[in-house]
C-alpha positions as CSV (number, residue, x, y, z in Angstrom):
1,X,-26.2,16.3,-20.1
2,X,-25.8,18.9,-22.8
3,X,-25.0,16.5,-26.1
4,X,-21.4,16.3,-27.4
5,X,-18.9,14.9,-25.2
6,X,-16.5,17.8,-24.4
7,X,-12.7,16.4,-25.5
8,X,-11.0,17.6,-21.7
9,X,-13.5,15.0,-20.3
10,X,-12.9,12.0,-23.0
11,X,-9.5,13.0,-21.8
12,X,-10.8,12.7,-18.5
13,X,-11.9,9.3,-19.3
14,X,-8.6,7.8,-20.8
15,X,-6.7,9.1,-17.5
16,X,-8.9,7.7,-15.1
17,X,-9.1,4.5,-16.4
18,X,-5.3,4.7,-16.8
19,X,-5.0,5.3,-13.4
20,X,-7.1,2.7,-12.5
21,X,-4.9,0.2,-14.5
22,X,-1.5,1.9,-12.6
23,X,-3.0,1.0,-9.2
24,X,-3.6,-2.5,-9.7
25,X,0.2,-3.4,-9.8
26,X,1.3,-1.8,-6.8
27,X,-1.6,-2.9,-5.3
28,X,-0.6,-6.9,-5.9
29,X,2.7,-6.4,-5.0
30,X,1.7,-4.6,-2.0
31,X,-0.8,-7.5,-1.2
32,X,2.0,-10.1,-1.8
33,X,4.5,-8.2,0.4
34,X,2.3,-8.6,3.1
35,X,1.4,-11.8,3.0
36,X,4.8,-12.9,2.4
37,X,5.0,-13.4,-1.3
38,X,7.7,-11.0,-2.5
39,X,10.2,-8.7,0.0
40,X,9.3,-6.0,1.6
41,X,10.5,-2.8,-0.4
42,X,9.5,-0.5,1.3
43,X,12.5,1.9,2.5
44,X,11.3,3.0,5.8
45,X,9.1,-0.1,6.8
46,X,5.5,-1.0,7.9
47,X,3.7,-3.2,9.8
48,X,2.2,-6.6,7.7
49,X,-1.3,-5.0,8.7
50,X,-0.5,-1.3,7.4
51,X,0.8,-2.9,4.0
52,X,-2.3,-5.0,3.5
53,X,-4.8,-2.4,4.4
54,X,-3.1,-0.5,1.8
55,X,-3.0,-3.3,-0.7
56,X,-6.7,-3.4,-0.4
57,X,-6.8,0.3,-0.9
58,X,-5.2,0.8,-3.9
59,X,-6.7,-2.8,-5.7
60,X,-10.2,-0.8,-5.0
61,X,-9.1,2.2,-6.0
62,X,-8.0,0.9,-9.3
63,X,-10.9,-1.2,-10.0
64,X,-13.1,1.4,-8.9
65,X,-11.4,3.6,-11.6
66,X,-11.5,1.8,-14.2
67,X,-15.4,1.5,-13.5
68,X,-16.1,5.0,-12.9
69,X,-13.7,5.6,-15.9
70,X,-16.0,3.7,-18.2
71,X,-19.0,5.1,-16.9
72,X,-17.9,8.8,-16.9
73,X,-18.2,9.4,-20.6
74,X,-22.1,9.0,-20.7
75,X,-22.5,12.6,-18.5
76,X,-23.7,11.1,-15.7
77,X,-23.5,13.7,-12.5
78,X,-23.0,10.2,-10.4
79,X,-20.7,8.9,-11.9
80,X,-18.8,12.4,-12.1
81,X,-19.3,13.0,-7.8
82,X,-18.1,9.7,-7.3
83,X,-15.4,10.0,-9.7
84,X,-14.1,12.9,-8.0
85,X,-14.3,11.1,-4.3
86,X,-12.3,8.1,-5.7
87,X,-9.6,10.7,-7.1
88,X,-9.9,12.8,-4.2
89,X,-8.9,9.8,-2.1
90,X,-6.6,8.3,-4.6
91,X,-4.5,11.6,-3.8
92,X,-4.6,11.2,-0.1
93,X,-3.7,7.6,-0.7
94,X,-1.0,8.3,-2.8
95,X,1.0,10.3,0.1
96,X,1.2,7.5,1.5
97,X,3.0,6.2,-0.4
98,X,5.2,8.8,-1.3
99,X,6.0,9.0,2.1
100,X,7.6,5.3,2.3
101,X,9.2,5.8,-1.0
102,X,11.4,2.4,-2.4
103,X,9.7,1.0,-5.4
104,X,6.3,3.1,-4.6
105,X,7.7,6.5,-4.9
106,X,7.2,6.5,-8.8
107,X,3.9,5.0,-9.0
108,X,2.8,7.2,-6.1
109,X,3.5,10.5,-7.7
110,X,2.7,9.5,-11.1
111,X,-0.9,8.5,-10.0
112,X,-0.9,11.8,-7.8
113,X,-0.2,14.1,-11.0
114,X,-2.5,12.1,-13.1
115,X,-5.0,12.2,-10.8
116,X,-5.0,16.4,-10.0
117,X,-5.1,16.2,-13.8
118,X,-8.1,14.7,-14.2
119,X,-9.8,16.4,-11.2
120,X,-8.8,19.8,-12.6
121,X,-10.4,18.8,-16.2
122,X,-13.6,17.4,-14.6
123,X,-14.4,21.2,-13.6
124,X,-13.6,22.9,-16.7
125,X,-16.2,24.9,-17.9
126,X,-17.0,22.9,-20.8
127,X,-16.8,19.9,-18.5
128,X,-19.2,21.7,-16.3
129,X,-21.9,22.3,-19.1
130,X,-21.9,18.2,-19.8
131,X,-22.5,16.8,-16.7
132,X,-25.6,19.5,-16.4
């Protein structure tokens, strides 16, 4: 770790942890949809199964953000790999939903940007030089 906390990763930080908190709520929903809780809103349909595998998804995603989040800001190389495989996936994930659109469309792309933003300021050089 080379000392001061470059501000493109406290940046870094704040988004992930942000993310983390966005994918809680469509997770929930997601999870109550299929489990019959709330209508299912999605515009071209899924199976029960499909929704509640991706409920789970995104609830870990999110909590796993906002742990990684947390942990990032100390320069840890861990924390910074695994960060990146959790954002990498939270990408893929987030296609998913893009591709049913209804009331996941927004949440989808807004935790896709969020999360290329944060990847892309991980491996500044600055950010580069911390987590060394």
């Amino acid at each position: 770790m080379a000392g001061k906390r470059p501000g493109g990763v406290t940046f870094v930080v704040v988004l992930v942890i942000i993310l983390g908190i966005l994918q809680l709520p469509s997770g929930l929903l997601s999870l109550s949809q299929s489990l019959g809780g709330a209508p299912n809103w999605f515009a071209n349909g899924v199976a029960d199964g499909q929704l509640l595998a991706y409920a789970i998804v995104k609830i870990a995603f999110g909590v796993g953000l906002i742990v990684l989040g947390a942990t990032l800001g100390s320069g840890s190389q861990v924390a910074r790999v695994l960060t990146t495989i959790v954002l990498a996936l939270n990408i893929a994930s987030s296609f998913f939903g893009i591709t049913f659109g209804g009331f996941e469309l927004v949440g989808s792309v807004l935790g896709w940007i969020l999360a290329l933003i944060a990847l892309i300021l991980l491996y500044t050089k600055r950010a580069n030089a911390f987590f060394r």
